[in-house]
C-alpha positions as CSV (number, residue, x, y, z in Angstrom):
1,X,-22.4,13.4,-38.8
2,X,-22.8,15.3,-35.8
3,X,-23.0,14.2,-32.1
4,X,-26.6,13.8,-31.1
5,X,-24.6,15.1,-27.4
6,X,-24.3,18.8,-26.9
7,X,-23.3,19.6,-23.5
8,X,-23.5,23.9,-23.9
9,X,-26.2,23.6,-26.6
10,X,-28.8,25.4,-23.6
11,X,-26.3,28.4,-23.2
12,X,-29.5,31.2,-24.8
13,X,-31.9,29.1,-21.8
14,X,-30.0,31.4,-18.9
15,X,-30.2,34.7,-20.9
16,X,-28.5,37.4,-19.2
17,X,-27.3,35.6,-16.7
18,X,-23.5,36.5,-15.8
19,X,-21.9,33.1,-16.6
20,X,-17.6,34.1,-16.3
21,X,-16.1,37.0,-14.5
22,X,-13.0,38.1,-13.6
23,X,-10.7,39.9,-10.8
24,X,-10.4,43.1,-13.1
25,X,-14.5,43.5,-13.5
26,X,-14.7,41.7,-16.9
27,X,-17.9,39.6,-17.2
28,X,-19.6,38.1,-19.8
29,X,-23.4,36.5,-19.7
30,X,-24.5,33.6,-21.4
31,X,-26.5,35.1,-24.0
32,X,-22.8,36.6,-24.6
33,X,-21.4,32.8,-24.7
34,X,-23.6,31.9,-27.4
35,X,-23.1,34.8,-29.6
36,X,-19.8,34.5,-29.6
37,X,-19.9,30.6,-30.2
38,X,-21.8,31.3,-33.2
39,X,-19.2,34.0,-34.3
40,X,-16.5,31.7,-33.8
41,X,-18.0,29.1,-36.0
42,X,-18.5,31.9,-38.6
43,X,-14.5,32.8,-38.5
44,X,-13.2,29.6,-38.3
45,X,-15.4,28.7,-41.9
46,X,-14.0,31.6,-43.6
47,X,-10.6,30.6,-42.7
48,X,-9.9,27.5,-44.7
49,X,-7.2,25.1,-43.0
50,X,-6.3,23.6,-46.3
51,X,-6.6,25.0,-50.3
52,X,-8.7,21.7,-50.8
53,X,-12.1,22.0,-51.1
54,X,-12.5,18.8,-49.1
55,X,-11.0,19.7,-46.3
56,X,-12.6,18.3,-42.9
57,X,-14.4,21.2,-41.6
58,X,-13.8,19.2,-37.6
59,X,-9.9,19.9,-38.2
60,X,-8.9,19.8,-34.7
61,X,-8.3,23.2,-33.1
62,X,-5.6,23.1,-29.9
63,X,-6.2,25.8,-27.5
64,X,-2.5,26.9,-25.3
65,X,-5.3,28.1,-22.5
66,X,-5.1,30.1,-18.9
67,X,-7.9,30.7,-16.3
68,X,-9.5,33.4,-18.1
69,X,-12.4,34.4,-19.7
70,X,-11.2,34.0,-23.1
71,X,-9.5,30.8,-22.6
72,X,-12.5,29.4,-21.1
73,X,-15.0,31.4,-23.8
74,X,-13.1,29.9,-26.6
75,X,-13.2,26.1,-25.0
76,X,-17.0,26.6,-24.7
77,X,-17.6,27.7,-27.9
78,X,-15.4,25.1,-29.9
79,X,-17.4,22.1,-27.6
80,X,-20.7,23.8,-28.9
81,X,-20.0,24.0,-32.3
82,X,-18.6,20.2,-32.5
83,X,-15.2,20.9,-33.3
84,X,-12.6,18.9,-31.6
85,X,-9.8,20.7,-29.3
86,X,-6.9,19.8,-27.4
87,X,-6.4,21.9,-24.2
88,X,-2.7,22.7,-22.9
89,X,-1.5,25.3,-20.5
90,X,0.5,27.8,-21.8
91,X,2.9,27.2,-19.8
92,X,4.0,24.3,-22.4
93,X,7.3,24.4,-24.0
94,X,8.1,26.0,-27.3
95,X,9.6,22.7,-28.5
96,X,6.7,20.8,-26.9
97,X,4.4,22.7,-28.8
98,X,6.4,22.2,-32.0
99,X,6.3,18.6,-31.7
100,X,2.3,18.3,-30.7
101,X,1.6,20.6,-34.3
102,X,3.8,18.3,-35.9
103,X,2.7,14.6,-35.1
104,X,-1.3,16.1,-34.5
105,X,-1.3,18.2,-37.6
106,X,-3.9,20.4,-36.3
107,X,-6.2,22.8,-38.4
108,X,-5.9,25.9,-36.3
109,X,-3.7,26.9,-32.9
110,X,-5.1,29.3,-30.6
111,X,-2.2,31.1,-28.5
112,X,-2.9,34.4,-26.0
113,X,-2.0,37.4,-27.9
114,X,0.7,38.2,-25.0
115,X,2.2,34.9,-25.4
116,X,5.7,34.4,-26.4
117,X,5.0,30.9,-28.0
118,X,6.0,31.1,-31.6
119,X,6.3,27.7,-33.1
120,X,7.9,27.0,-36.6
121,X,5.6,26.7,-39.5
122,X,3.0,28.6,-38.6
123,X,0.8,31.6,-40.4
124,X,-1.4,34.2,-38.6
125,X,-4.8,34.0,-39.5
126,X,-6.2,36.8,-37.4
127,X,-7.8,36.8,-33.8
128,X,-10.6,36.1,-31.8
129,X,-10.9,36.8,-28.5
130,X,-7.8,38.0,-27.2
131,X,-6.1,34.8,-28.7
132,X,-4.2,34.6,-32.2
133,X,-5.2,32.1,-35.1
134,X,-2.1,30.4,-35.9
135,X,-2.7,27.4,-38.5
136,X,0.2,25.1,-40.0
137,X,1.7,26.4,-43.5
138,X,1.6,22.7,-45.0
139,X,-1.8,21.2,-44.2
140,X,-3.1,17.6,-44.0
141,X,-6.1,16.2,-44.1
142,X,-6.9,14.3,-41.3
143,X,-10.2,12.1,-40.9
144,X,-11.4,12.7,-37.1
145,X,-13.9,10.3,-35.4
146,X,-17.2,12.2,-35.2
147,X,-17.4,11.8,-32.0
148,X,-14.1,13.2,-30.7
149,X,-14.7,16.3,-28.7
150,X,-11.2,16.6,-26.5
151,X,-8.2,15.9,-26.1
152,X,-6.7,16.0,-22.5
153,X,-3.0,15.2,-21.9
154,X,-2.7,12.0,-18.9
155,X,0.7,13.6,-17.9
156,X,1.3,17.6,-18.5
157,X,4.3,17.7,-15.9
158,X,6.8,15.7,-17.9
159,X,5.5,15.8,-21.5
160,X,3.9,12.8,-22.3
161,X,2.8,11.8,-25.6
162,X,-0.4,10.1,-25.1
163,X,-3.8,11.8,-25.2
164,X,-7.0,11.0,-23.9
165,X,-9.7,11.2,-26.5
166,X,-12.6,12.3,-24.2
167,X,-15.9,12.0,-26.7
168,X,-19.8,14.5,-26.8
169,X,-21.0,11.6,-24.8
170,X,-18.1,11.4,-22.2
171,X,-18.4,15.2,-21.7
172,X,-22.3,15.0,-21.3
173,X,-22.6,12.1,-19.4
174,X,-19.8,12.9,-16.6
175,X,-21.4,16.1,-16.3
176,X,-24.7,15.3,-15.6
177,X,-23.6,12.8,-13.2
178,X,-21.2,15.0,-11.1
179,X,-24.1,17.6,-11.0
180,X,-26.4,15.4,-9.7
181,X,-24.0,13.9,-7.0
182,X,-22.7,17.5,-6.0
183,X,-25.8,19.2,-6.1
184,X,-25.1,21.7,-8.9
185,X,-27.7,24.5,-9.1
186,X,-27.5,28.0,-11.4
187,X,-27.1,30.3,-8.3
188,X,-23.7,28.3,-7.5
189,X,-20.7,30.6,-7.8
190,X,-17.7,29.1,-8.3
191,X,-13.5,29.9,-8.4
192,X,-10.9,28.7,-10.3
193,X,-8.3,26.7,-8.2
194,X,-6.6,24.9,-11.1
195,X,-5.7,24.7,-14.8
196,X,-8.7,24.6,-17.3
197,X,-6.3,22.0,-18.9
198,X,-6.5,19.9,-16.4
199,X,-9.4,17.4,-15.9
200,X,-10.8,18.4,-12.6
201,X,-10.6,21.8,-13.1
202,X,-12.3,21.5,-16.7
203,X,-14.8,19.4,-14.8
204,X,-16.0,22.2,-12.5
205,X,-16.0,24.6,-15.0
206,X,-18.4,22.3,-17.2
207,X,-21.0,21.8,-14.6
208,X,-21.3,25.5,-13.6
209,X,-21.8,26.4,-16.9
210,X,-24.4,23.1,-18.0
211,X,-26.1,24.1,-15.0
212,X,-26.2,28.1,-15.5
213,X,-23.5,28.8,-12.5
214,X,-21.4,31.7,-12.3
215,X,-17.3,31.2,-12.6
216,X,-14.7,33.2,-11.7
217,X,-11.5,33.2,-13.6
218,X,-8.9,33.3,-11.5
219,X,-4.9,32.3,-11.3
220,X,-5.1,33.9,-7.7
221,X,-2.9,31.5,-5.2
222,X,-4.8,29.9,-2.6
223,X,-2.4,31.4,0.0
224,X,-2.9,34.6,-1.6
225,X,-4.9,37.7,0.4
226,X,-6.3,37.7,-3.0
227,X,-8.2,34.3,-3.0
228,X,-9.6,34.8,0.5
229,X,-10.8,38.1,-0.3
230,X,-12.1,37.2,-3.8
231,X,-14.2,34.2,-1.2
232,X,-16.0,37.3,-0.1
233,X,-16.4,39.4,-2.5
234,X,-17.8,37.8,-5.2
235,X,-19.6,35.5,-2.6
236,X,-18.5,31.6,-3.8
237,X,-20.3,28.9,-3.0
238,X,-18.0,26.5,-3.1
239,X,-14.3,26.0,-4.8
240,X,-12.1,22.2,-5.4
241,X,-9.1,21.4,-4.8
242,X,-6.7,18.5,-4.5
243,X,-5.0,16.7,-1.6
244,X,-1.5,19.6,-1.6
245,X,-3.9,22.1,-2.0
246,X,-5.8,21.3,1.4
247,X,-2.5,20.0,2.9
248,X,-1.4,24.0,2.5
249,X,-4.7,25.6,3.3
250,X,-5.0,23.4,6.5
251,X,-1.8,25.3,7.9
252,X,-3.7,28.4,7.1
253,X,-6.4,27.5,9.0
254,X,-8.2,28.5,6.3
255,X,-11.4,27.7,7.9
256,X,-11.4,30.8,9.9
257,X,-11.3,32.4,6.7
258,X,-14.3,31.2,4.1
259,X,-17.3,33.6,4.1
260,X,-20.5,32.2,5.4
261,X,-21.7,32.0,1.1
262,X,-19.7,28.7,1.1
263,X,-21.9,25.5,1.1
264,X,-19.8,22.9,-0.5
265,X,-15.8,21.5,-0.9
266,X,-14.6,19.2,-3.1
267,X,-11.2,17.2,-3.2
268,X,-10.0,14.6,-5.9
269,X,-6.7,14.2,-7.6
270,X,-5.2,11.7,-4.8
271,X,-6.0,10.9,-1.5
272,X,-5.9,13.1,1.2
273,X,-3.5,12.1,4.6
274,X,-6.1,10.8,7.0
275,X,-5.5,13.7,9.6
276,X,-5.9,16.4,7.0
277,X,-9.0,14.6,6.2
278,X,-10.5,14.4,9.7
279,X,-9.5,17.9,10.2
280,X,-11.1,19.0,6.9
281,X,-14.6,17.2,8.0
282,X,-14.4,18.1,11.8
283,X,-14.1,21.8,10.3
284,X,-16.7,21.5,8.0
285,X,-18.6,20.2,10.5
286,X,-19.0,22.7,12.4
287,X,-19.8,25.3,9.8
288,X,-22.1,23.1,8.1
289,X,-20.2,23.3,4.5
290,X,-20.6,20.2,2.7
291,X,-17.2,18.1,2.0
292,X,-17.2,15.8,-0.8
293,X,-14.0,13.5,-1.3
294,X,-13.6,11.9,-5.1
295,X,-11.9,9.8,-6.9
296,X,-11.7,10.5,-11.0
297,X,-9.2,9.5,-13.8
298,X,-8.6,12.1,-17.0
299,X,-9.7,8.2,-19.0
300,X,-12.6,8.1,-16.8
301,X,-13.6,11.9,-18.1
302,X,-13.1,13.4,-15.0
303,X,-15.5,11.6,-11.7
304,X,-16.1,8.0,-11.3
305,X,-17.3,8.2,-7.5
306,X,-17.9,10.8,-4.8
307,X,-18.3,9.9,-1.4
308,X,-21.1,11.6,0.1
309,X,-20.4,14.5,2.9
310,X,-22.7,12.7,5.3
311,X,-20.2,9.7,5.3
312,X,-17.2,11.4,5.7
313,X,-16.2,10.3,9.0
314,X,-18.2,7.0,9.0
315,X,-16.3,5.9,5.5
316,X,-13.2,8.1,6.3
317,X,-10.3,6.8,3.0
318,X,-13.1,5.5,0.9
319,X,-13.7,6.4,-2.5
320,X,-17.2,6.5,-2.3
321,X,-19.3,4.5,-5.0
322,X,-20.0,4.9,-8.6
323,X,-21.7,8.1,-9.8
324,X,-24.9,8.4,-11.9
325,X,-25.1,4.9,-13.6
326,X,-21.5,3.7,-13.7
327,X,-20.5,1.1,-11.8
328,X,-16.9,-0.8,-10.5
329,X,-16.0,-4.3,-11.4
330,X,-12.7,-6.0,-9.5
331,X,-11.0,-8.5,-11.2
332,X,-8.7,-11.1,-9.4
333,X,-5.2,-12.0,-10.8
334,X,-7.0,-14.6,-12.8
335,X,-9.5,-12.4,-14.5
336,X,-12.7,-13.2,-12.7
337,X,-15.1,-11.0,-10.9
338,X,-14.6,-10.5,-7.1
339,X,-18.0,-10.8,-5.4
340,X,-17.0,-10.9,-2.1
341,X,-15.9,-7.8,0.1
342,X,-12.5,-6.7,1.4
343,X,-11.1,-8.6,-1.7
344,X,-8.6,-7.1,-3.3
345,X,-8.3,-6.8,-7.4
346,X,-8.2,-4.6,-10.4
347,X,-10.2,-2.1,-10.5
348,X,-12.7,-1.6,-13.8
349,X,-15.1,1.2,-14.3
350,X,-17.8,0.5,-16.4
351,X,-20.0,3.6,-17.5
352,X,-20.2,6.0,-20.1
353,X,-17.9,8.3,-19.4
354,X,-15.3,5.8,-20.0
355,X,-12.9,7.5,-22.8
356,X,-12.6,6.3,-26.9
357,X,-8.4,5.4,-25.8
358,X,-5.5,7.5,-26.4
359,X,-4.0,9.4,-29.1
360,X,-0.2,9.8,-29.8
361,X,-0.6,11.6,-33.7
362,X,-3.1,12.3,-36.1
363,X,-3.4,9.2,-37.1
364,X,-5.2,8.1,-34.0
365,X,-8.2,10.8,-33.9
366,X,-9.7,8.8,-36.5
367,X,-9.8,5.6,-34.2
368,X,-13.0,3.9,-32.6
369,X,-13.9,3.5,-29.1
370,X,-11.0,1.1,-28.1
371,X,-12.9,0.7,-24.4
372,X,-16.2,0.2,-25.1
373,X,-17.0,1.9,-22.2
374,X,-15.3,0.0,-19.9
375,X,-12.0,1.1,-18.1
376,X,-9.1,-0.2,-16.5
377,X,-8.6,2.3,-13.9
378,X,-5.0,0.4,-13.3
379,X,-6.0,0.5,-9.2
380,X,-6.4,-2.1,-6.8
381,X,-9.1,-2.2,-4.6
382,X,-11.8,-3.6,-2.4
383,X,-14.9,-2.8,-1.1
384,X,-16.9,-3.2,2.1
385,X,-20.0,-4.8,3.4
386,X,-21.7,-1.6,2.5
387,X,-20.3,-1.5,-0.7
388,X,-18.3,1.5,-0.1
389,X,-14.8,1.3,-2.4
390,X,-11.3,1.8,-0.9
391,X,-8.0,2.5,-3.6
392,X,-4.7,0.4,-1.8
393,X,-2.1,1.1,-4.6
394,X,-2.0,1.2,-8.0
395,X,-0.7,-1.3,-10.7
396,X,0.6,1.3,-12.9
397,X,4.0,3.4,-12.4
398,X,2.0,6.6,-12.1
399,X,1.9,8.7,-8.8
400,X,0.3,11.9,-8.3
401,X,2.0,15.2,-7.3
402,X,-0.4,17.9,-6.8
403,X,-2.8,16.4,-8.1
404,X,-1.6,15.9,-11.6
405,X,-0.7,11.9,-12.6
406,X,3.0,11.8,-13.0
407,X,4.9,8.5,-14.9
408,X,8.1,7.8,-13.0
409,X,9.4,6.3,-16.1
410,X,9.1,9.7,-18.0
411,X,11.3,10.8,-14.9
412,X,13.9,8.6,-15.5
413,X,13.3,8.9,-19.2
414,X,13.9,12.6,-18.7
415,X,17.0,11.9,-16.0
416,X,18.8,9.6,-18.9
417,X,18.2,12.8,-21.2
418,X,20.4,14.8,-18.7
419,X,23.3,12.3,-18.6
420,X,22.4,10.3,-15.7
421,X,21.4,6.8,-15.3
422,X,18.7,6.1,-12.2
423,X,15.8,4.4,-10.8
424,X,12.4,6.2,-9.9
425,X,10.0,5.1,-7.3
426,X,7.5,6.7,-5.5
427,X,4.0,7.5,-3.9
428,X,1.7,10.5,-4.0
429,X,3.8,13.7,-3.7
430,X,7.1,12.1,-2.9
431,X,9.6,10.8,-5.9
432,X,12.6,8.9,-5.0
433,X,15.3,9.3,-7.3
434,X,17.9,6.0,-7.4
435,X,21.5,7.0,-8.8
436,X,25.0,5.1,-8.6
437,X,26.6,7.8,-9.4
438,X,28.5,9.5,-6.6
439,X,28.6,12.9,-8.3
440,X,24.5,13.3,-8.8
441,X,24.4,16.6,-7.7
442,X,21.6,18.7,-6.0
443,X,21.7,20.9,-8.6
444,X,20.6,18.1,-11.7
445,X,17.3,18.0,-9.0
446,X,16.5,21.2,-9.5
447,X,17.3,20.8,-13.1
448,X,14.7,18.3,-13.4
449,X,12.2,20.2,-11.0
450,X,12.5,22.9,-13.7
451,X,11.7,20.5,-16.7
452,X,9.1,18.9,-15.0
453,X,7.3,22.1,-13.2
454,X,7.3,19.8,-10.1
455,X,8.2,21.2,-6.9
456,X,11.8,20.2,-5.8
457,X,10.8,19.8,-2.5
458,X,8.8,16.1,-4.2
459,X,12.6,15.1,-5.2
460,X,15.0,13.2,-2.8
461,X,18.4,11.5,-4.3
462,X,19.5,8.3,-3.0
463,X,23.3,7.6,-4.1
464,X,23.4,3.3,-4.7
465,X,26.5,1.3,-5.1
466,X,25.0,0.0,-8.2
467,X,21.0,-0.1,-9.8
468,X,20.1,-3.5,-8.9
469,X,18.9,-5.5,-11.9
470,X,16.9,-8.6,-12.6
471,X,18.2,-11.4,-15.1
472,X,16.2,-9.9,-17.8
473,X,18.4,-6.5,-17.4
474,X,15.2,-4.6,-16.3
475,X,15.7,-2.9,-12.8
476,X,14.8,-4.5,-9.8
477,X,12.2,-2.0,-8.2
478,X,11.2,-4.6,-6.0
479,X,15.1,-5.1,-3.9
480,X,14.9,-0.8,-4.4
481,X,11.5,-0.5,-3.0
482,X,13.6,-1.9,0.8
483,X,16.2,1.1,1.0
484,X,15.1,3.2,3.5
């Protein structure tokens, strides 16, 4: 049964209109999109995943993507057509990949045709779209929930396992709602700043194109000549970003440099130091550029609260309040409902862009909503008297490093891997790594900056006498947390 949700279903509605571009001159309109959606769909059913004749025509499809057109082409056309896709960057790990095929049992891998990935156990099928049909030799049949449109990894940097099954609904709902509170319109032009694999910059691209925007596909560096000039050229109305990526265009005074077409910023991914933050508003101030803050979860979709540009000093470190219809629920140590403000609790987010749960194999695609639309966002938080919500720390052993959610115990998962026992604490952008062993070398650092594709500047070693340990034999992060 298909989804009665179709976020790109209106693609024909804005005709000609050029919907993805590209540095070189490529561009593509959407009456282009949703030809080549319908060719897509046409392909993929005369390539049959398994010999069976009942095979489930939603086998899921994963997609190794980049910021380009096809990448993004492909993503909009498998959404449309109701077949489910997981999205990794293709910067992913041969052996990654191999393991993903292997415990997702996918129907059909997309790969660029200049990428090097060649996983075991796979036959060409033929391409589409600059990108090469790979599918498994020795099929399964896997039943999918009808309603699973995506799967989003919660932790790219270190290879996690678990999945966020993101539904039609999700994807509509979030959309909608972050158009609404942004402002969205067709004559928006918009930049790539981050992976397509990666929630918020999926997010962007799916409200530009629900709303009839133009995108342009871009890996261009922010600090790039490049970037700046592509500002003006193509005339951008607005580009996202998270906290390291305003941290590093605040020491360009990039200000100075964004073309009088942009109207509107937008940051999520973390929170932003409170001086870049004032110096982002003061700035945008002054050129009268709209500066939203946000805070989002890849469970939660993507957004579950802006805070409006017009409050930006007034509310300066809030999250903002709920988008669209969602709402927040704080819950005390005891399990009731916090009606009073400045209390502090767990934070819930109740809406319906809360996600079906995770998925760690192909088992788990076939799963029901395990949330119910209601999410523990793993935060603790209050809110004011104006009922404005502020994050203080989070319950979970998740920090974020530009942006991306990383799980310290992956890190020390991954450290053990490499021969070395340790500890891992940390906060947004800075990861402390414990060791009692006096010949941890700098070098195992940039080791694990490599495995990780996190900066080795987010690293610092700390050399203990010993890893202090509770009775239980689990480490005490608590008597760690007080070395300076």
């Amino acid at each position: 049964m298909k989804s009665e949700y179709s976020l790109f279903q209106g693609l024909s509605n804005y005709s000609d209109k050029i919907a993805l571009r590209d540095l070189d001159g490529n561009a593509v309109s959407y009456l282009d999109l949703a030809n080549f959606a319908d060719k897509l769909k046409t392909q993929f059913a005369e390539i049959a995943p398994l010999e069976d004749s009942n095979v489930n025509k939603r086998a899921l499809t994963i997609l190794v993507c980049r910021n380009d057109i096809s990448s993004i082409s492909l993503y909009i056309a498998l959404i449309r057509n109701h077949l489910p896709v997981m999205l990794l960057h293709e910067s992913i790990s041969d052996d990654f990949l191999s393991s993903i095929i292997h415990r997702f049992k996918p129907g059909y891998v997309l790969t660029t045709k200049e990428s090097q990935h060649k996983p075991n156990n796979l036959r060409d099928q033929g391409e589409i779209y600059n990108h090469r049909i790979l599918a498994p030799k020795d099929q399964t049949v896997t039943d999918i929930h009808p309603e699973l449109a995506l799967l989003l990894t919660t932790s790219g940097s270190t290879g996690s396992t678990k999945f966020v099954r993101l539904s039609y609904k999700n994807l509509h709902t979030n959309t909608v709602d972050i158009s609404t509170g942004l402002g969205v319109e067709n004559e928006h032009n918009t930049i790539t700043t981050m992976p397509m694999s990666y929630t918020y910059g999926l997010s962007i691209i799916n409200t530009h194109v629900f709303n009839g925007g133009t995108i342009l596909a871009s890996d261009a560096s922010i600090v790039s000549k490049e970037f700046f000039n592509a500002l003006e050229d193509f005339k951008i109305s607005s580009f996202g970003g998270v906290p390291f990526t305003y941290e590093t265009l605040i020491k360009l005074k990039f200000w100075k440099k964004l073309p009088e077409s942009v109207e509107y910023l937008t940051q999520a991914g973390g929170k932003l130091k409170e001086k870049a933050f004032k110096s982002i508003v003061e700035q945008c101030g002054e050129r009268d550029i709209r500066f939203f803050s946000m805070y989002g979860q890849t469970e939660a979709t993507a957004r579950m609260s802006i805070l409006d540009h017009a409050l930006s000093e007034e509310k300066s470190g809030s999250i903002g309040k709920p988008i669209g219809s969602g709402r927040f629920l704080l819950l005390n140590e005891q399990e009731e409902a916090i009606y009073a403000a400045n209390q502090k609790g767990t934070l819930y987010y109740i809406g319906d862009n809360a996600c079906l749960g995770y998925a760690e194999n192909h088992q788990d695609l076939a799963k029901p909503d395990a949330n119910q639309g209601c999410l523990n966002t793993g935060d603790i938080a209050y809110y004011d008297e104006d009922g404005f919500y502020y994050i203080v720390g989070r319950e979970k052993r998740f920090v974020k490093v530009n942006g991306h959610r990383v799980s310290l115990d992956e890190i020390e998962t991954l450290l053990s891997s490499m021969g070395l026992e340790s500890a891992v604490l940390g906060e947004d952008d800075n990861i402390k790594i414990f060791v009692a062993d006096e010949n941890a070398q700098q070098a195992q650092l940039k080791e694990l900056s490599q495995a990780t594709k996190i900066p080795s500047r987010v690293f610092s070693l700390k050399t203990q006498d010993h890893i202090p340990r509770l009775k239980s034999g689990k480490v005490d992060y608590k008597a760690l947390a007080s070395v300076p």
